[in-house]
Each structure stands twice: as C-alpha cells, then as structure tokens.
One Martini backbone bead per residue (centre of mass of N, CA, C, O) as a GRO file, in nm:
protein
  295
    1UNK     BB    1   0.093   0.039   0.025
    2UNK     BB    2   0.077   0.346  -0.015
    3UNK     BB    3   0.181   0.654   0.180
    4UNK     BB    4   0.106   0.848  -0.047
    5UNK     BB    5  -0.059   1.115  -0.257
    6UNK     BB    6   0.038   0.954  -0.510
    7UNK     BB    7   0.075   0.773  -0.832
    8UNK     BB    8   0.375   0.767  -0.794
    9UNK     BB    9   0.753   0.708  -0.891
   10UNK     BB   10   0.826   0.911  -1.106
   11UNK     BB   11   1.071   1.053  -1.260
   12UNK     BB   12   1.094   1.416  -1.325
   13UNK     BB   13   1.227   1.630  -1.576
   14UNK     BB   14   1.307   1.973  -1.531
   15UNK     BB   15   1.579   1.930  -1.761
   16UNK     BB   16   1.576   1.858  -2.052
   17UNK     BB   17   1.711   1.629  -2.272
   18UNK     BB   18   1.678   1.799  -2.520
   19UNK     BB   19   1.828   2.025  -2.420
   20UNK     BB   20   2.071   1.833  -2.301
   21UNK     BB   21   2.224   1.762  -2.570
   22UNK     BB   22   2.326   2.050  -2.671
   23UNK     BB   23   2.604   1.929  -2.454
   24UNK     BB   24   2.636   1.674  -2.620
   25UNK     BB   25   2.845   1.318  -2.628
   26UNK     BB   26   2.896   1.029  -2.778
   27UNK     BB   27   2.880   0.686  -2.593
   28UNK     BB   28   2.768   0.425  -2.692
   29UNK     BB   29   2.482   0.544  -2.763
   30UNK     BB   30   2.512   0.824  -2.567
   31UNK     BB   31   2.472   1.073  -2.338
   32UNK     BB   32   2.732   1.285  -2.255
   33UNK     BB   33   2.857   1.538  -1.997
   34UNK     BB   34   2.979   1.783  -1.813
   35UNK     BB   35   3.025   1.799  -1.438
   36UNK     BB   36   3.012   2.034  -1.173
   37UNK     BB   37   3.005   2.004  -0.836
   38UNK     BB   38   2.977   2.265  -0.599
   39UNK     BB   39   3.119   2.065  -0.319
   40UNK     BB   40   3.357   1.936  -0.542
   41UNK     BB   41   3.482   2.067  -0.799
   42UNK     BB   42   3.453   1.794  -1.012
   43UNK     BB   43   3.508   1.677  -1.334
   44UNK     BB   44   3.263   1.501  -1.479
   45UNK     BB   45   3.048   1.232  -1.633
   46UNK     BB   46   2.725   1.251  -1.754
   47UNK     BB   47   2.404   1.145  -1.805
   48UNK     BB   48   2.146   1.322  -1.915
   49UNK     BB   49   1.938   1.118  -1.807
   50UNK     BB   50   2.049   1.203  -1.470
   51UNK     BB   51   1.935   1.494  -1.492
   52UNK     BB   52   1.718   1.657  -1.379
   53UNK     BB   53   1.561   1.463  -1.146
   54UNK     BB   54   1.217   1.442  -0.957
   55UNK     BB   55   1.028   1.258  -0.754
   56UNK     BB   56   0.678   1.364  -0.821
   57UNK     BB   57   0.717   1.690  -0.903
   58UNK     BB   58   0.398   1.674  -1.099
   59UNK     BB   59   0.219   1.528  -0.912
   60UNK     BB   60  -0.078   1.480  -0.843
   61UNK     BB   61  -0.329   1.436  -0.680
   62UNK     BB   62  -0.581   1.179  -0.582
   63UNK     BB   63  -0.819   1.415  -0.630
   64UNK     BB   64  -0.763   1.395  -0.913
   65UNK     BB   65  -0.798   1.274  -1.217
   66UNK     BB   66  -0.677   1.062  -1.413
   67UNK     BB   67  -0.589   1.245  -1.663
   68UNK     BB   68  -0.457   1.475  -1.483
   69UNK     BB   69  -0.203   1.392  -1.317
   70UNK     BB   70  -0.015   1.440  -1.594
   71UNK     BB   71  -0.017   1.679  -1.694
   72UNK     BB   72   0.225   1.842  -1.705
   73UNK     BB   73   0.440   1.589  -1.809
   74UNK     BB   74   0.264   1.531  -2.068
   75UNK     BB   75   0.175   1.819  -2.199
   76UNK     BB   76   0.291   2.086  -2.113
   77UNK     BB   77   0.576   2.069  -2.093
   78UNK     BB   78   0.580   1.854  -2.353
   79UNK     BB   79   0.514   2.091  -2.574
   80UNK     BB   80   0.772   2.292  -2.529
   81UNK     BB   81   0.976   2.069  -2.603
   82UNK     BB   82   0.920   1.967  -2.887
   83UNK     BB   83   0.926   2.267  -3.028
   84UNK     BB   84   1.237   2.259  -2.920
   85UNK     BB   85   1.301   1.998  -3.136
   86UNK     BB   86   1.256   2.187  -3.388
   87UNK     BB   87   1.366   2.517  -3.359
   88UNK     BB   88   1.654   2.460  -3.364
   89UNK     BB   89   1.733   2.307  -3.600
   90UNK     BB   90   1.627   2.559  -3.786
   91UNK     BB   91   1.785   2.800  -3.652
   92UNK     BB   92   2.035   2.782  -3.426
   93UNK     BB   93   2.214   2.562  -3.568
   94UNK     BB   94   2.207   2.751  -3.868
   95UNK     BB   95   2.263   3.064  -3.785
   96UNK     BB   96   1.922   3.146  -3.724
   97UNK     BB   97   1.693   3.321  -3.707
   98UNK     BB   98   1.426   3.339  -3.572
   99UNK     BB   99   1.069   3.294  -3.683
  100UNK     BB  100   0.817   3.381  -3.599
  101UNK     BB  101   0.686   3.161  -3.393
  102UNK     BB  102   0.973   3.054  -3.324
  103UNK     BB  103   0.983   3.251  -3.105
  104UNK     BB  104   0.739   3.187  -2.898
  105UNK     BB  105   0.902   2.895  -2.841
  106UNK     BB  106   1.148   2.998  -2.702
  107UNK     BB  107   1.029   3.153  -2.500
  108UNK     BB  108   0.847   2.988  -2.385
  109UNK     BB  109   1.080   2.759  -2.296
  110UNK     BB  110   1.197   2.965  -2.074
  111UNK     BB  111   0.973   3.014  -1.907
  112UNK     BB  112   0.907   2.727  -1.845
  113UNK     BB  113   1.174   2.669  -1.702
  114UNK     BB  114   1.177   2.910  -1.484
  115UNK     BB  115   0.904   2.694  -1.327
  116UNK     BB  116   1.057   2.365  -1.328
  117UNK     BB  117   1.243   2.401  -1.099
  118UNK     BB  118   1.350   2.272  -0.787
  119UNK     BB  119   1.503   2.583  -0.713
  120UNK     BB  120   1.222   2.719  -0.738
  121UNK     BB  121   1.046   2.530  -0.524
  122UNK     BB  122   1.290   2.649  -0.287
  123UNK     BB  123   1.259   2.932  -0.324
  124UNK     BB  124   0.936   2.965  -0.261
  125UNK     BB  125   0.934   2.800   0.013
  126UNK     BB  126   1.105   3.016   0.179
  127UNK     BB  127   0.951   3.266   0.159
  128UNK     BB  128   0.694   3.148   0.273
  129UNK     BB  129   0.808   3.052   0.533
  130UNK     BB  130   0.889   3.356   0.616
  131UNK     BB  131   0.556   3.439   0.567
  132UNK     BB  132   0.355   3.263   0.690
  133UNK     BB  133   0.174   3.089   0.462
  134UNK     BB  134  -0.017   2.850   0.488
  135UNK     BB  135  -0.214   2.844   0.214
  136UNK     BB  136   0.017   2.772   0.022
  137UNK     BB  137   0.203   2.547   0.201
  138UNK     BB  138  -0.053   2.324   0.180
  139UNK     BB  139  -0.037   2.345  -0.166
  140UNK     BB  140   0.036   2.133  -0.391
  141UNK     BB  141   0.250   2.140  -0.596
  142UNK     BB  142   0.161   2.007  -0.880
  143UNK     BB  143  -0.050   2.267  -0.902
  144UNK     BB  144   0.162   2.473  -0.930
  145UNK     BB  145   0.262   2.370  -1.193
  146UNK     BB  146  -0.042   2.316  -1.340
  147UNK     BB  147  -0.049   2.665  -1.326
  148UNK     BB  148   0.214   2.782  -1.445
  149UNK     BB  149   0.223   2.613  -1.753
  150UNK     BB  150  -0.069   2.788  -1.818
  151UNK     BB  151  -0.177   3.038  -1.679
  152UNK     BB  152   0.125   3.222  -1.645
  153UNK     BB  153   0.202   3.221  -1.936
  154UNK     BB  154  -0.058   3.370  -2.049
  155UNK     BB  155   0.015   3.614  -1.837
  156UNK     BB  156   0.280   3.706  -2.010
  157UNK     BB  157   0.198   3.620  -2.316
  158UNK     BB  158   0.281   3.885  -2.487
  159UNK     BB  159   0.355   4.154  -2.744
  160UNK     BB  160   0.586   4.289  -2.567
  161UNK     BB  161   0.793   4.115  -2.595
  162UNK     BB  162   1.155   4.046  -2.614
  163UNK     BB  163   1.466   3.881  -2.792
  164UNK     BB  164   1.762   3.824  -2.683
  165UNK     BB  165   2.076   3.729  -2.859
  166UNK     BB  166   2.327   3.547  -2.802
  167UNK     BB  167   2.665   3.504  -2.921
  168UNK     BB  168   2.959   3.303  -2.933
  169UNK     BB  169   3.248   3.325  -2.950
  170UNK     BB  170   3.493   3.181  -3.137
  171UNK     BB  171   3.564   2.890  -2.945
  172UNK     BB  172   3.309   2.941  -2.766
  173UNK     BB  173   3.100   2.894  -2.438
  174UNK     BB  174   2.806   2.780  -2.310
  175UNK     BB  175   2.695   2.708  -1.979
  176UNK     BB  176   2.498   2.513  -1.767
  177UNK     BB  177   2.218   2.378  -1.565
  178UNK     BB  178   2.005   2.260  -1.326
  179UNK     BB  179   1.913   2.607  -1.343
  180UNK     BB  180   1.914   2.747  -1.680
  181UNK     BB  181   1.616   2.979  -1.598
  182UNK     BB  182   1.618   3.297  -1.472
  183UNK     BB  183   1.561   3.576  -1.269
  184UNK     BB  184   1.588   3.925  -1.348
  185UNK     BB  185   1.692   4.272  -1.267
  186UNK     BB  186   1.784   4.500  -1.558
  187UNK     BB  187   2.006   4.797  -1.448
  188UNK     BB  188   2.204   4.855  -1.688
  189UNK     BB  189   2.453   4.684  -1.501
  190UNK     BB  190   2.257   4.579  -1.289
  191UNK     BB  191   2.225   4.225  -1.145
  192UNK     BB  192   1.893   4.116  -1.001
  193UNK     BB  193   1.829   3.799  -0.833
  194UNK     BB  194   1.573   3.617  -0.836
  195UNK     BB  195   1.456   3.356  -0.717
  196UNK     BB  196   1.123   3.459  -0.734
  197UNK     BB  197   0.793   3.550  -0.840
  198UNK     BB  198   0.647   3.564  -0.642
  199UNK     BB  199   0.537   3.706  -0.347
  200UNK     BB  200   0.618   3.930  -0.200
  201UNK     BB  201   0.620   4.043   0.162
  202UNK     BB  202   0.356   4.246   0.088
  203UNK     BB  203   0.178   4.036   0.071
  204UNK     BB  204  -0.156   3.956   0.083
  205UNK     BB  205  -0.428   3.727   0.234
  206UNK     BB  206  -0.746   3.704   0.282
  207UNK     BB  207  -0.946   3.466   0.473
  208UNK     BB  208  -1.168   3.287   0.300
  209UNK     BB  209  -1.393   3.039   0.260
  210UNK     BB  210  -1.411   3.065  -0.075
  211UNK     BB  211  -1.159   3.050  -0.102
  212UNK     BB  212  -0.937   2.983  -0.410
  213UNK     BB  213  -0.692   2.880  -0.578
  214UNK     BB  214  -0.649   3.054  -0.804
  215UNK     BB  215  -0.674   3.316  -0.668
  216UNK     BB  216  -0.407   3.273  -0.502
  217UNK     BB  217  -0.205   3.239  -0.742
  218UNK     BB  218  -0.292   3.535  -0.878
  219UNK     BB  219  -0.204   3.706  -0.611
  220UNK     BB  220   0.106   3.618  -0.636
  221UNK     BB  221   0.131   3.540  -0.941
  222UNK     BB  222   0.292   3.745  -0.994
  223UNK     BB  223   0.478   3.999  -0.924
  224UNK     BB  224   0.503   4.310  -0.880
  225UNK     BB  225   0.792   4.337  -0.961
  226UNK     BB  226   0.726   4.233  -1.257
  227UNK     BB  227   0.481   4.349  -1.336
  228UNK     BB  228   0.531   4.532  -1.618
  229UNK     BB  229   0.847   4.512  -1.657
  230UNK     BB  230   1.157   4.642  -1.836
  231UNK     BB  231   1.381   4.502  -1.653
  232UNK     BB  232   1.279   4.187  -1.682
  233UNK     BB  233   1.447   3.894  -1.678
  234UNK     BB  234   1.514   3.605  -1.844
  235UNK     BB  235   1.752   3.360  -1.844
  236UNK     BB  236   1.922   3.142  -2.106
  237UNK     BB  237   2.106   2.861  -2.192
  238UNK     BB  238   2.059   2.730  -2.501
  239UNK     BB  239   2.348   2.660  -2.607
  240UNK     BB  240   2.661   2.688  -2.657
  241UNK     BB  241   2.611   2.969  -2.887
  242UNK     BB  242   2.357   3.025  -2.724
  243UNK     BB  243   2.141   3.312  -2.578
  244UNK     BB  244   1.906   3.426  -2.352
  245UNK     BB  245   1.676   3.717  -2.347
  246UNK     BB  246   1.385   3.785  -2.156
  247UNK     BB  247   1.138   4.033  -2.212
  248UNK     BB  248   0.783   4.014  -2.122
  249UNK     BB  249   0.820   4.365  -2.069
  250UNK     BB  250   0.912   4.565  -2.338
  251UNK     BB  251   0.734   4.836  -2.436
  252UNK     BB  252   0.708   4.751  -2.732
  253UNK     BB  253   0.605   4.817  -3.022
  254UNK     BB  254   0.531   4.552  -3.289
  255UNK     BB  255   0.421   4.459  -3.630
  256UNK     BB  256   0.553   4.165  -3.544
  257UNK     BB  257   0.787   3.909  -3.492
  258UNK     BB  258   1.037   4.006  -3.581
  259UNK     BB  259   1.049   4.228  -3.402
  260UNK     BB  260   1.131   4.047  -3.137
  261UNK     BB  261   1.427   3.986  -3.232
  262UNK     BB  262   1.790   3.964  -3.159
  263UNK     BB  263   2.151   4.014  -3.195
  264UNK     BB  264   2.477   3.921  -3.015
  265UNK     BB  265   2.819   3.940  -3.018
  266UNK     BB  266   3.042   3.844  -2.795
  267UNK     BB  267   3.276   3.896  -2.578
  268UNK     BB  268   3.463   3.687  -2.367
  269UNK     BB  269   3.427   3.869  -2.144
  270UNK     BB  270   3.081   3.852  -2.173
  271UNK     BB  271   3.086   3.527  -2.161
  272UNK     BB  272   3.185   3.512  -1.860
  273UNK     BB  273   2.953   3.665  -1.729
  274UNK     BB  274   2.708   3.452  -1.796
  275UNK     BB  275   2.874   3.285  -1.718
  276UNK     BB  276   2.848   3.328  -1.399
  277UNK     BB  277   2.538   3.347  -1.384
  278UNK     BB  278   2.525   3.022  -1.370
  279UNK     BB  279   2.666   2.930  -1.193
  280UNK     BB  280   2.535   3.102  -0.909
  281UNK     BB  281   2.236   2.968  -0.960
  282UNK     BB  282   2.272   2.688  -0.939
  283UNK     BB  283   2.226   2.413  -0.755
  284UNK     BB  284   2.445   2.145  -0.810
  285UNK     BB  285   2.525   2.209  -1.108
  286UNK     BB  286   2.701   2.221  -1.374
  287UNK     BB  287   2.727   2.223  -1.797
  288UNK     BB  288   2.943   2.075  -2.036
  289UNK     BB  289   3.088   2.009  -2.376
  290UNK     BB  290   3.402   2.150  -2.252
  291UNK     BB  291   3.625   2.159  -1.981
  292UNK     BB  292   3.698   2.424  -2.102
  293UNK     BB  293   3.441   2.577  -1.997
  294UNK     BB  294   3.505   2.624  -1.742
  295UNK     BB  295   3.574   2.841  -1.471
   0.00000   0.00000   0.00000
C-alpha cells in the first residue's frame, strides 16, 4: 500500500533531456556531458538522462481525476520540450534567427524552463515559510506546477515580449546547469537575481470561506515586482554557441514577429560574465560540452 498521496513513483525531468542534448557527445550510442558539482568542483562525465530528475516533482494529488494526474509532465511541459527539438535544429544550429512563430517557441520554452526547476520550488518554499503564509504552503506543488505552465504562461505571453540572442564568440560556449532559466531586474549594468516570482513579502491574502486556488495563486504569481517591468528579464543558456535574455514586458510595440528577436555578438570577456552568472544561480550541478568550457 502507498503511503504518499500520489499516483506513482515516476522521476519527472526539471531540465528536458532535449534541452540538455545540445551539450552532449556520444559515447556507445548514449548522450554523455561534463558536470561539476557545486561541493566538490571536481568534473566529471555524466549522462544526460541522469541529470535534473525529481520522483513525483509534478505529479498531482489522488483527489484530481486520473486524466489529469501527470498533467504538467504529459502535457504542458512537453508541449514546449517537443517544440523546442524542432525550432532549434531549424534555427539556432544552422546560426539563423528565429522567425515568425518559432520566437513564440523559443521564448515560450525560456519561461517554461524558469518556473519548473527544483531551485524555484524551493526558493519559493523559502519565501512562504519565512512569510508564514499557511495557505500557499499547504497547497500541493504538482497543483502549483500545473497552474503556472498554464494560467502563469498565458499571463505573461503578450504582444510586448522581446527575445535578445546572445551569441558566443568563435571557439567560445555557454555552460548550463540544473537551474538553466532565472529571473533577474536588469537595470544598466546591474543585475539583480530573484531567486522567485512569487508574491514578495508584501503581498497579503483575507482568508475567506470561498476562497479558491485559483485566486490564491493570481494573488502571489507574478509578483508585482515584475508585472509589467521593462527591466524584468529570464535568462538562459539555449545552447553552448547561443544565450537567450528574454524580456516579458519590454513595453515596446512591434508591427509583427520578426520585430521581437535581435541578436549581439558577445566578447570573451561578456561570455565569461553570463557563465559566471549561470554559475551563480546553479542548484547542484554546472554542465559543459567541453571541460575547458568550466569556469
């Protein structure tokens, strides 16, 4: 007899196999990348598949229909992961911007990313618990998943997005991490990582009779912090040769797609600064395609 109230014991991938592909290299038919870890900074080779997996991190309780239980994990997240292993190979690895939809895609992809780490999950528990707020904290993560790669989504994709592509100088990579979408306030040259998006410490909630989940979390997420900021931007290394900076709300009105995406040639030392802050922000692990990409 189980003794948890979920439906099984699957290990849910946090940081898509897809995603993490393109910093591997085949070793008998497997996908192997170079990872170091945060507390002994020794690296070492690890597959691919090994990587960014937590039992049961999206599974729903026994009280939602069996449809529904592996929501987020059948569904929503690998909507965005299938995507993501089509508009890349058609875009960035033939070093062409995206066009039309596939920014849609790729940014669609940034955000999901930001909101369905393990490091978001529990730097978001951090917040609650030092803000005493029973009410979020009593409510089932799978639920709190597959609310934000829904509502949170469609809440955030509007018309004013824009997508900066960063690209690594020649014989240059980007490194990644079990953490590889953050949040950050980006204004001038300083950058100012949230740790979540969640409602900061000013936020408050009646607790009434009726009150639903729903409410609860449009209440908290996004934070106001970041609603509607033109300085509000996710970061994340797409591939070791390109960097995505995505701004939410960069309050700029564009007459179609194409106007949302540019791109900027970084120099060793601007590519040294987002590996460093990729570094930063890592939960356990940092992941290269070659070990001299370590920092």
């Amino acid at each position: 007899m189980k003794k948890n109230n979920t439906i099984n014991q699957k290990k849910n991938h946090f940081v898509p196999n897809v995603y993490l592909k393109k910093w591997a290299h085949k070793e008998n038919e497997l996908d192997y990348v170079y990872i170091v870890n945060n507390k002994t900074g020794r690296p070492v080779k690890e597959q691919t598949r090994n990587i960014g997996k937590k039992k049961n991190l999206y599974t729903l309780p026994v009280t939602f229909q069996e449809n529904l239980k592996k929501f987020s994990e059948n569904f929503s997240f690998k909507l965005w992961e299938d995507s993501w292993g089509k508009v890349i190979p058609e875009s960035l690895d033939k070093n062409k911007l995206p066009i039309d939809g596939q920014i849609g895609q790729i940014s669609g992809f940034i955000y999901m990313q930001s909101i369905r780490s393990i490091k978001f999950k529990f730097d978001t528990e951090e917040l609650l618990n030092k803000k005493g707020d029973s009410i979020l904290r009593n409510i089932d993560w799978g639920v709190i998943y597959a609310y934000l790669s829904t509502q949170g989504w469609m809440d955030n994709h509007n018309t004013n997005q824009m997508l900066h592509l960063l690209r690594a100088p020649i014989g240059k990579r980007f490194i990644t991490s079990d953490n590889p979408a953050t949040h950050w306030i980006v204004q001038n040259s300083n950058y100012i990582n949230l740790k979540t998006t969640f409602g900061s410490s000013n936020y408050t909630i009646k607790v009434q009779s009726d009150i639903n989940l729903l409410n609860i979390l449009r209440t908290y997420f996004p934070s106001k912090e970041v609603q509607n900021n033109p300085y509000y931007k996710i970061l994340c290394p797409l591939t070791p040769k390109w960097y995505g900076v995505l701004t939410p709300f960069a309050n700029k009105k564009t007459k179609d797609d194409n106007d949302k995406c540019y791109s900027t040639e970084l120099t060793e030392k601007q590519l040294h600064f987002f590996n460093k802050l990729t570094e930063s922000t890592s939960n356990k692990i940092i992941i290269a395609s070659e070990l001299e990409d370590f920092i």
